[in-house]
N, C-alpha and C positions, 0 to 999 in steps of 0.2 A: 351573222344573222342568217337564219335559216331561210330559204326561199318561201315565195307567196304559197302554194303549192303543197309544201309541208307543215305549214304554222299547224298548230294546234287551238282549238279553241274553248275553253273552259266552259263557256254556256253552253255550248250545243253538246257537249259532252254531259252534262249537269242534265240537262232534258232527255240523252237516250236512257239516264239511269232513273231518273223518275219515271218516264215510260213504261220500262222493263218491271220497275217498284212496284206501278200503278198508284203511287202517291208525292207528295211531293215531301223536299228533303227539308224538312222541319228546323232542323238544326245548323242550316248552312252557313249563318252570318257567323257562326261559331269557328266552322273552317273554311272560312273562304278568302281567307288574309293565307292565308298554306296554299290552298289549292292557286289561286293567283300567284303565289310566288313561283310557282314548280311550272305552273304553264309559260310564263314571264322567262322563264331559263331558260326553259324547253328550245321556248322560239327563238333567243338569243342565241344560244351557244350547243345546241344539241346538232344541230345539224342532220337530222331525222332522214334516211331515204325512205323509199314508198314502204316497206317491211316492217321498217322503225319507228313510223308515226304509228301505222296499226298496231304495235302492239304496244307503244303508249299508250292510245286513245282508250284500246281495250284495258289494261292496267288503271287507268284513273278511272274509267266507266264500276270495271270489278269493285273498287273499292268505296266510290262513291253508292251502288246497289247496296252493297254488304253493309253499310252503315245507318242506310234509309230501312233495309229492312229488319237489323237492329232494333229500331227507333216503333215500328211496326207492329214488333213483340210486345214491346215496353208498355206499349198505347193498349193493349190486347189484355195484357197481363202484369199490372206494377208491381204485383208482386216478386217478379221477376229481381227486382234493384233491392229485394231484402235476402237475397243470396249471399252468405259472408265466403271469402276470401279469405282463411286462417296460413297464417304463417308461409305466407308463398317463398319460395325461392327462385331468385332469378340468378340463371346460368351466364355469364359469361364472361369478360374478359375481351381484349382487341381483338376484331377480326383475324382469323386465319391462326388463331393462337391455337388452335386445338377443338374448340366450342362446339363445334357441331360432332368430335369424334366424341367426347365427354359427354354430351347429351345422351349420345346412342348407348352409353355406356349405364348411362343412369336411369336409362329408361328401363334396363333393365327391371327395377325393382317397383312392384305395382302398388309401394304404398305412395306411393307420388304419380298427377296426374297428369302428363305433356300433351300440347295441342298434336294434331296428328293431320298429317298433309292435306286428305282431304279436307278437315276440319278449315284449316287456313284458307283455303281456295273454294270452300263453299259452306261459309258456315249457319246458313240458316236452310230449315228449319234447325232447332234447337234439337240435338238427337235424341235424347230421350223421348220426346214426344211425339217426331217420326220417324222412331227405326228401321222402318220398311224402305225408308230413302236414302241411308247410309248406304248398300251395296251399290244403288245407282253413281253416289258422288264419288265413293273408293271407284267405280268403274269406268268414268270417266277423268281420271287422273293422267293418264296416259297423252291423252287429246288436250288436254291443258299444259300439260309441258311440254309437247309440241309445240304448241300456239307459240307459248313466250319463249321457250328455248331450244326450239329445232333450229335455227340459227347457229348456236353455237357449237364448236367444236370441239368433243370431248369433254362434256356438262359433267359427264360422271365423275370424272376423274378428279373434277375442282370443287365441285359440290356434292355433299353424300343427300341424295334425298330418295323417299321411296312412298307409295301409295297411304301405305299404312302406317308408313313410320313416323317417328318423334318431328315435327318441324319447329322454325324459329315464331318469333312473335312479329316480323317484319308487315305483314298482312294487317294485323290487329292493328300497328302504329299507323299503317297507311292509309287510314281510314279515315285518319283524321289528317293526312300529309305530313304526320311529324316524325318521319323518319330517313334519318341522312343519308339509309341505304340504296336511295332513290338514284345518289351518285355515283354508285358504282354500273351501272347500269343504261346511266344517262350522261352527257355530261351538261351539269346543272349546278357550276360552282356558285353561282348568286344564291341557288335556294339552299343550300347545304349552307350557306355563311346565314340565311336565312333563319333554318332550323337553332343552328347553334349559338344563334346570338338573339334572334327576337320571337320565336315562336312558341308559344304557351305549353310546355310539357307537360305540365300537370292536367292539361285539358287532354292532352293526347292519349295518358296511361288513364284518365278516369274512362274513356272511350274504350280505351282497353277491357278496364277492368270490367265493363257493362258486357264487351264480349263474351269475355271468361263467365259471368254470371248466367248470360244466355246458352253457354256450352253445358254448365252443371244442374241448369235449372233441372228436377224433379230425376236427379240420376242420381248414384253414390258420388261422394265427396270427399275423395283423399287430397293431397295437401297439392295443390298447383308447383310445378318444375316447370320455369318459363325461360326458354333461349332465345339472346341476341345478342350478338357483340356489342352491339350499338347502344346498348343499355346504359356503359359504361357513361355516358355522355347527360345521364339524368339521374341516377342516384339518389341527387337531393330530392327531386321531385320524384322522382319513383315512391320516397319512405313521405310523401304529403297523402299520397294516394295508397296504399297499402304500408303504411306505419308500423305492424310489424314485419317487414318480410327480409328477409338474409341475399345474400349476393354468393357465387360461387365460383371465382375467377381465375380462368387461366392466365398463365404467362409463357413467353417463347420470346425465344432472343428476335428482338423488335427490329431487328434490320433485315430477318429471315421474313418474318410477318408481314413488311414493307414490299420487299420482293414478290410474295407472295398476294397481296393487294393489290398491286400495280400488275402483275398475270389476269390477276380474274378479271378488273375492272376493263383494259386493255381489250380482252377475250368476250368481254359480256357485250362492251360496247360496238367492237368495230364495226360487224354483220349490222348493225342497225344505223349507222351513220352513213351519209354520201361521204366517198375518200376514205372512209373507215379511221380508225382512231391513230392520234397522235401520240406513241411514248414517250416522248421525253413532254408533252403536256401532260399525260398522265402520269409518270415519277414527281414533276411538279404537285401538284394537285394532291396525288397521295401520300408525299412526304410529311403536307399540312394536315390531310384528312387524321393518319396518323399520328400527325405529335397532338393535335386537338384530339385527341380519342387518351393521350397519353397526361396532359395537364388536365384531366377532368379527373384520370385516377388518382394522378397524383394529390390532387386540392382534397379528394375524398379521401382519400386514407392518410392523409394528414390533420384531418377533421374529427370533429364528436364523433360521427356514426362509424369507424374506421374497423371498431370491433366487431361490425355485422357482416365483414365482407370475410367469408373463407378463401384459402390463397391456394392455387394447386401449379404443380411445377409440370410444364408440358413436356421434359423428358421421363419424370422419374414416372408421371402418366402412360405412356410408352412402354416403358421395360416395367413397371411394374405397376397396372391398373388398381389391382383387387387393396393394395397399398398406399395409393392414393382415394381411394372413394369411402375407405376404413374412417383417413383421419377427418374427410368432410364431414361422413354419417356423425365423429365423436362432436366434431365442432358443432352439428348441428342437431345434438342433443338422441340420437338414437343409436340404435346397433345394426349390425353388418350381417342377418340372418347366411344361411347358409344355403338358404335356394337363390339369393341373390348371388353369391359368393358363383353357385355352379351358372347364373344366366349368364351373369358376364365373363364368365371363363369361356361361356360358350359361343358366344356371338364374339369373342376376339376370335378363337377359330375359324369361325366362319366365314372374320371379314380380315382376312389376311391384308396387310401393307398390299396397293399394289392391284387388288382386286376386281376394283373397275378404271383401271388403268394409269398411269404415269401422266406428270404434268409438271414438264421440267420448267423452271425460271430460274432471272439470272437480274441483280440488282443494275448492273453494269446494263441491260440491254433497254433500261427505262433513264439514261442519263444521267445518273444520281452518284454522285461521290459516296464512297463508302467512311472516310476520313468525315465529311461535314454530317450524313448521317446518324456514325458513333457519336458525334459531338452531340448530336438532336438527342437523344435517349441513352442516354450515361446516366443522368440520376435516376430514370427510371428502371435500368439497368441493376446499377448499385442498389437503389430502397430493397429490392424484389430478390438480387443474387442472382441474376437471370445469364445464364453461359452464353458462351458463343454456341453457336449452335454447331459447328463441325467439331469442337472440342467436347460436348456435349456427348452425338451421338459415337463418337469414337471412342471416348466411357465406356457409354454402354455397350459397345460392342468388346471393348477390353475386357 
């Protein structure tokens, strides 16, 4: 239990963002079985020092604003909810599999449209309607990941993000609280069992989808390209709420991906906890978050929709992009122009392996058997073909 001193409190939180709104949040009995669960954990098992609650408190505040004022537009303009959504595709694949490089890769090509950083962290007004306010929000990007991640060490290294660049849809889910990302960050295993076992996803991504509607309202409309690992974990309900849209999923040998979770969550969390984090609680905790991220691909592509999901292999991604995003574009019904062909040649140049610096992990330094691991993800292993990953990259350098 976290001391009197650091609790967090869900109402008074709920009032500084109605205040900030200037209205009240319309829609809360909607998420507030979420938002109570995440405070409930918060104050359980986060263990927050004075740094850590703040930029909780800021975190749920941001998100509960962005929602109310969502809600704002709607009331302004209904029209707004007859914005269609064609053929989205949603990116990803397990955490740390590759996702956010593959994003940066795809964003290359401007017939597809990705949310963009500042968009995540400040996405009302609607940009087309104030583009005089775009420069200010791209300009204060800087001062926002400060806030939530000047704590950490070596941000760049573990996460690629950049002002103007492609970002995930993590924002957009937490709007509504239904995003398990919350745990990497916190440590909040009741609301992650929370998420994945009783909380309404199809309420989350319809939340979503209201966002994306307010990002395109009265601008051009090319086809949504939406990243999150975490995605993997609602598919079904992803295709209740955008019925036609495709999946586009990486894979990486899942005991590399493990190691690799267990660094960042480890990295995100300590700077914000008193005593700072536990690893071998977190190899715990990630082994699960993992194989749960791992039996939801599995039951889906075992399933009816199995055919919508495209499969990308995260080494042959590596050694040969322009080869991999060829066979997505055929899967996913177009062609591979030739200016696309030269962006992403060019932005692999530019973002050398290595770039914004190294971020070494090691399975063994989060307590975790490597023997009961392999046991954990062998079928998902075998279904996929997925190498060892030293075997893998020693390939490719053969």
């Amino acid at each position: 239990m976290a001391a009197a001193d650091t609790l967090i409190d869900g109402a008074v939180l709920l009032a500084r963002a109605e205040a900030q709104a200037g209205a009240a949040d319309a829609e809360h009995g909607l998420i507030a079985g979420n938002l109570a669960a995440l405070v409930e954990s918060v104050n359980r098992d986060a263990r927050l020092n004075e740094a850590g609650r703040a930029i909780a408190e800021d975190m749920i505040v941001s998100h509960l604003l962005h929602r109310i004022q969502g809600q704002q537009w709607i009331a302004r303009h209904p029209e707004i909810l007859d914005e269609t959504i064609t053929e989205p595709v949603f990116l990803t694949g397990l955490p740390r599999s590759g996702t956010t490089y593959f994003q940066y890769l795809f964003d290359r090509d401007d017939r597809f449209r990705l949310i963009r950083t500042w968009e995540a962290n400040h996405p009302s007004p609607p940009p087309a309607v104030d583009p005089a306010s775009v420069a200010a929000r791209i300009a204060e990007q800087p001062e926002v990941k400060r806030r939530r991640h000047g704590l950490v060490e070596n941000f760049d290294a573990i996460h690629l993000t950049d002002p103007t660049g492609s970002e995930e849809c993590h924002m957009f889910l937490g709007q509504s609280f239904g995003a398990v990302g919350f745990h990497n960050v916190l440590n909040v295993p009741d609301f992650f069992e929370h998420v994945m076992e009783r909380a309404d996803l199809a309420l989350t991504y319809r939340i979503h989808k209201r966002q994306l509607q307010l990002l395109q309202w009265r601008a051009p409309q090319p086809r949504w390209a939406l990243k999150y690992p975490n995605h993997v974990i609602a598919m079904d309900r992803i295709l209740e709420v955008y019925p036609d849209a495709r999946f586009v999923m990486t894979h990486r040998d899942p005991v590399q991906v493990l190691a690799s979770i267990c660094n960042l969550t480890h990295t995100f969390r300590g700077p914000r906890m008193e005593g700072g984090s536990d690893p071998h609680l977190v190899g715990r905790q990630m082994l699960d978050f993992i194989g749960r991220h791992v039996d939801r691909i599995m039951d889906f592509t075992g399933g009816p929709d199995a055919g919508r999901v495209v499969h990308v292999d995260y080494y042959r991604l590596l050694d040969d992009p322009m080869a991999e995003i060829e066979q997505v574009h055929e899967a996913l019904g177009i062609d591979t122009p030739d200016n696309v062909r030269a962006a992403v040649t060019q932005w692999r140049a530019d973002n050398p392996k290595g770039k914004r610096g190294s971020n070494p992990y090691a399975l063994d330094d989060y307590g975790l058997d490597r023997a009961e691991v392999e046991s954990r993800f062998a079928a998902y292993r075998e279904r996929f073909a997925i190498p060892h990953e030293a075997e893998a990259l020693a390939g490719a350098r053969g």
